[in-house]
N, C-alpha and C positions, 0 to 999 in steps of 0.2 A: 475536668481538671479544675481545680478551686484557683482562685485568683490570687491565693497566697502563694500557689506550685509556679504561676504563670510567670512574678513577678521576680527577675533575680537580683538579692540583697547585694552581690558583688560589683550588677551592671548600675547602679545608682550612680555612683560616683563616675562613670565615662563620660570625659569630652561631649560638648555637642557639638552640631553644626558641623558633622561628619557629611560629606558630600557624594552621593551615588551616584555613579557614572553606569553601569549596568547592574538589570535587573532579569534571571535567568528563571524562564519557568519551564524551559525544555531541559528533560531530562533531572527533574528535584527544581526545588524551588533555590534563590540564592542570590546572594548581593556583592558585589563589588567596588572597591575605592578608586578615586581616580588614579590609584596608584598601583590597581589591579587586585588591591589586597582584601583579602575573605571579610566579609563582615557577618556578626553575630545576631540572627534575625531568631534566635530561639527556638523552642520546641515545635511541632508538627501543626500546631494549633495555630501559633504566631502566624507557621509559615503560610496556612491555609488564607486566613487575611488579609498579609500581602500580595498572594497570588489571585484574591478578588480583587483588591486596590488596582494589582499591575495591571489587569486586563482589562483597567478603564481607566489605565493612566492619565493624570489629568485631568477627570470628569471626578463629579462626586459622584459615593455610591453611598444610597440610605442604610442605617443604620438595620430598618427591616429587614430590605434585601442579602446585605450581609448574613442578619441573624438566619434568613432563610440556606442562603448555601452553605451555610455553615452545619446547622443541625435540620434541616428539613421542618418536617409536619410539627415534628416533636422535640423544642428547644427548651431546654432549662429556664426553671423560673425565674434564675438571674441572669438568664441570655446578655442582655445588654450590658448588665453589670459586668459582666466576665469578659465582654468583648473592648472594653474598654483598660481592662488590665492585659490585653492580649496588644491591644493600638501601644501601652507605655510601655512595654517590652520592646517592641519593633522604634520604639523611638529611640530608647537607649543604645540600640544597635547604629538606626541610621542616620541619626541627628534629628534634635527636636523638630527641626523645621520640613521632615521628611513625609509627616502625615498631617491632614489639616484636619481641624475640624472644622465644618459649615453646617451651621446648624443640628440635625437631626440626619446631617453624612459625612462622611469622612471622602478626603479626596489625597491621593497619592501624587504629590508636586516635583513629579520630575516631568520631562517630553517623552513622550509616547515610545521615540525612538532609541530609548535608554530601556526598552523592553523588550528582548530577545522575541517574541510574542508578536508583536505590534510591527518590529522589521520585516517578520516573514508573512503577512499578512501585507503589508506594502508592497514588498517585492514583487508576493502574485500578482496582484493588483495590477502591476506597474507590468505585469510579464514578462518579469526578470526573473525565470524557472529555475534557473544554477546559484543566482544570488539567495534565493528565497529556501533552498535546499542547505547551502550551505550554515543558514541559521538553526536550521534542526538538529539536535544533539543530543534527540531522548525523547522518549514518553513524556508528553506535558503533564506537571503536576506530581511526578512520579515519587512515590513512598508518602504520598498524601492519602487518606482516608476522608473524602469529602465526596456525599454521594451526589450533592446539591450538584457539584462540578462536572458530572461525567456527561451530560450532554456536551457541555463548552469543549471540555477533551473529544469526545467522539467524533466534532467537528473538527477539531485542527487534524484531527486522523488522518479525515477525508480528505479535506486540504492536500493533506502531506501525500497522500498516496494518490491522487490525483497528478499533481507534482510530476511524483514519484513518475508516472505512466507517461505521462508528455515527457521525462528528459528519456526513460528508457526507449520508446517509439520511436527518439530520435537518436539515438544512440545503435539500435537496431540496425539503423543504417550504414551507416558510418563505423562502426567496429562491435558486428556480430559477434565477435566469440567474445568480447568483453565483457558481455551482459549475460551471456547463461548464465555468471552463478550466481550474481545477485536476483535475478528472475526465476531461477529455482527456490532459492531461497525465502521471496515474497511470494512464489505461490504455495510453499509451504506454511507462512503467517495468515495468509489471506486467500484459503482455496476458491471462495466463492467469487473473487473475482474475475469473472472472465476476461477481463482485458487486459490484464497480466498473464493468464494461461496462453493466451493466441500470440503477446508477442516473445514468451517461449517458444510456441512451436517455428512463428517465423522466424527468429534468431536462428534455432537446429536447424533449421531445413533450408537457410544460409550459409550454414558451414558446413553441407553437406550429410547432415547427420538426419537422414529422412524417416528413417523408421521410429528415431527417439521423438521426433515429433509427432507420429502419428501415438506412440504411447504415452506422448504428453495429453493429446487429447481423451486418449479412452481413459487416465486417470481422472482427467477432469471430469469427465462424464459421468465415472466411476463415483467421486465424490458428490454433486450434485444429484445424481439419481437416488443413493444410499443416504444423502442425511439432507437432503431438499425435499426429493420427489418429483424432479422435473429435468427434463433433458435440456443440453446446454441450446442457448440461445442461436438464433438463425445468424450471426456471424461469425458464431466459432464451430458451426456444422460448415459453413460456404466455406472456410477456410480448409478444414480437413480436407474436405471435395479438392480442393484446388492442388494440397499436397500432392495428393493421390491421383491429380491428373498429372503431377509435374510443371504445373503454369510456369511457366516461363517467370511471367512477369511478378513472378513472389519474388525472383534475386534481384530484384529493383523498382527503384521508387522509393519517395518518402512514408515510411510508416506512421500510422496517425492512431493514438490510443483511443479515440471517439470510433473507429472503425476496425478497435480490435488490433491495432497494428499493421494494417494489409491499408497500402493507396488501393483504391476504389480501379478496376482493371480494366472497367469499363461492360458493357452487357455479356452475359454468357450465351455459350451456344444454344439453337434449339433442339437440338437432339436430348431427346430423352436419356436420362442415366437408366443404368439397370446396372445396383449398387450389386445384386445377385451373381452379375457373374463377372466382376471385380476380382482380380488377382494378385496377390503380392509377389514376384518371383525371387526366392533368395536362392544363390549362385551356392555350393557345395565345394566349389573348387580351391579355397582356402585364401581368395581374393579378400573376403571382406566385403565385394560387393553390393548391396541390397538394389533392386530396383523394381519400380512401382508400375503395373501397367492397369490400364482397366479397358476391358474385353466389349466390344461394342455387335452384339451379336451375333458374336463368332465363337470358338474353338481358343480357350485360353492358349499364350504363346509361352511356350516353355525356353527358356534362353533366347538363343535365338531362332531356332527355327518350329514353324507351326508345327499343332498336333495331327499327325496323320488321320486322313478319315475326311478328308472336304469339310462342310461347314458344319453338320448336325445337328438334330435338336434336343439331343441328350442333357444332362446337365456334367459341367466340367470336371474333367476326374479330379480327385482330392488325396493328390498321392501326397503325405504331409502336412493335413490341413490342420488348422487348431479348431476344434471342438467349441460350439459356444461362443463362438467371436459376434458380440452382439450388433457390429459393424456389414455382418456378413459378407465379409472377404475373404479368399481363398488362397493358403499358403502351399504351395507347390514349390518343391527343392528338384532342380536340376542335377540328374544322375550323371555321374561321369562316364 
């Protein structure tokens, strides 16, 4: 963009000394008067600028630097000249006294906490997890084309979804069916992380819904193995285990997103699994029922009562079983 595109003939003549009371970089870039009212911060370019000024409110950022997040490796030969017709734009919007120059930087003079930005970063800080959420209102940066920037974005991500994980873990608690659909919905933005997947399954398998949790896991599996190449991590395996033993202690305790969602239950037994002759028994009688059993040496248990024939060393009949179930468990429908 030429410095003559940057500069507009109409904003010359505005007021100064227009006073910014917020500066929003969640969700677009954007500015506001102390009287709530929009101000004109310019084209995509301006807006890039002040979204490097904001995120160092009150510090000066060099000129360099600037030039760097702004076009990378490869800046125009009037870099600095054009950025300086991008600083007189942004002034015309927010009052001359809104951008300083100091020497060979410019510094953005408002308080840190006039940056949508800078609040939710405090709040973490501060481990104020709901205040800090409530400042997020979008992709930071968003409808900016600044590749310089996409580090600084990828981290507020993580931030946010870090966030995100400690209030649903604690939320999990407290009112499970609240959060399946927004934890569906983030683990469909974000399948690879596993600690959004586990406290789906612990949500479902809270409110009773045990089966959808054990196929929350083999999608997750599904996904990781198909575009990682690696089976899910030793927390969200111990957990599956746990569904499928029926642990008690998954329908209580504080959930903790550092442990996948699941309070720590304490040691497991020493008996050996034998994932082999694991059984899902689903009821046929029109109940709706599902229940999970797993077979410890014996003669899988059909409803309720054992399979004829003492204990055996056969392997378990598979009247119904699904083919291929890379979990190898064994689906047996109860005949009426």
């Amino acid at each position: 963009m030429s410095v003559k595109g940057c500069i507009d003939p109409d904003r010359r003549e505005r007021p100064m000394g227009v006073r910014v009371v917020r500066i929003g970089l969640f969700g677009g870039v954007s500015a506001v008067t102390d009287g709530d009212v929009p101000l004109d911060i310019g084209p995509a370019k301006c807006q890039t600028v002040l979204a490097v000024l904001a995120l160092s409110a009150g510090s000066v950022v060099p000129v360099s630097r600037l030039v760097e997040l702004m076009w990378g490796d490869a800046p125009p030969r009037t870099a600095e000249k054009t950025l300086q017709s991008y600083v007189v734009r942004l002034r015309a919007g927010l009052g001359a006294d809104a951008i300083v120059r100091t020497g060979a930087a410019y510094r953005l003079a408002v308080p840190a906490d006039a940056v949508d930005v800078a609040r939710f970063r405090r709040q973490l800080d501060s481990g104020a997890i709901e205040a800090a959420l409530v400042e997020w209102t979008g992709t930071p940066l968003a409808g900016l084309d600044a590749p310089g920037l996409t580090p600084i974005v990828g981290g507020l991500v993580e931030q946010w979804l870090g966030a995100v994980e400690t209030d649903l873990a604690r939320r999990v608690e407290t009112e499970a069916p609240g959060v399946i659909g927004p934890l569906t919905e983030l683990t469909a933005d974000y399948p690879f992380r596993e600690g959004l997947w586990s406290l789906l399954m612990t949500a479902l398998y809270r409110v009773g819904r045990q089966a959808d949790a054990l196929a929350a896991f083999q999608h997750a599996r599904g996904v990781l193995v198909d575009q990682l190449g690696v089976e899910p991590g030793p927390g969200l395996k111990d957990l599956e285990s746990r569904i499928l033993d029926q642990d008690e202690r998954l329908r209580g305790g504080a959930p903790s997103a550092e442990g996948f969602g699941v309070a720590d239950p304490g040691p497991r037994r020493a008996t050996p699994r034998r994932r082999a002759v694991g059984v899902s028994v689903c009821s046929s009688d029109g109940d709706g029922d599902v229940r999970l059993l797993r077979g410890r040496g014996r003669r899988p248990v059909v409803g309720d009562k054992p399979e004829e024939g003492g204990r055996g060393d056969g392997p378990p009949r598979r009247a119904g079983a699904r083919r291929g179930d890379p979990s190898g468990r064994v689906l047996v429908r109860r005949r009426r």
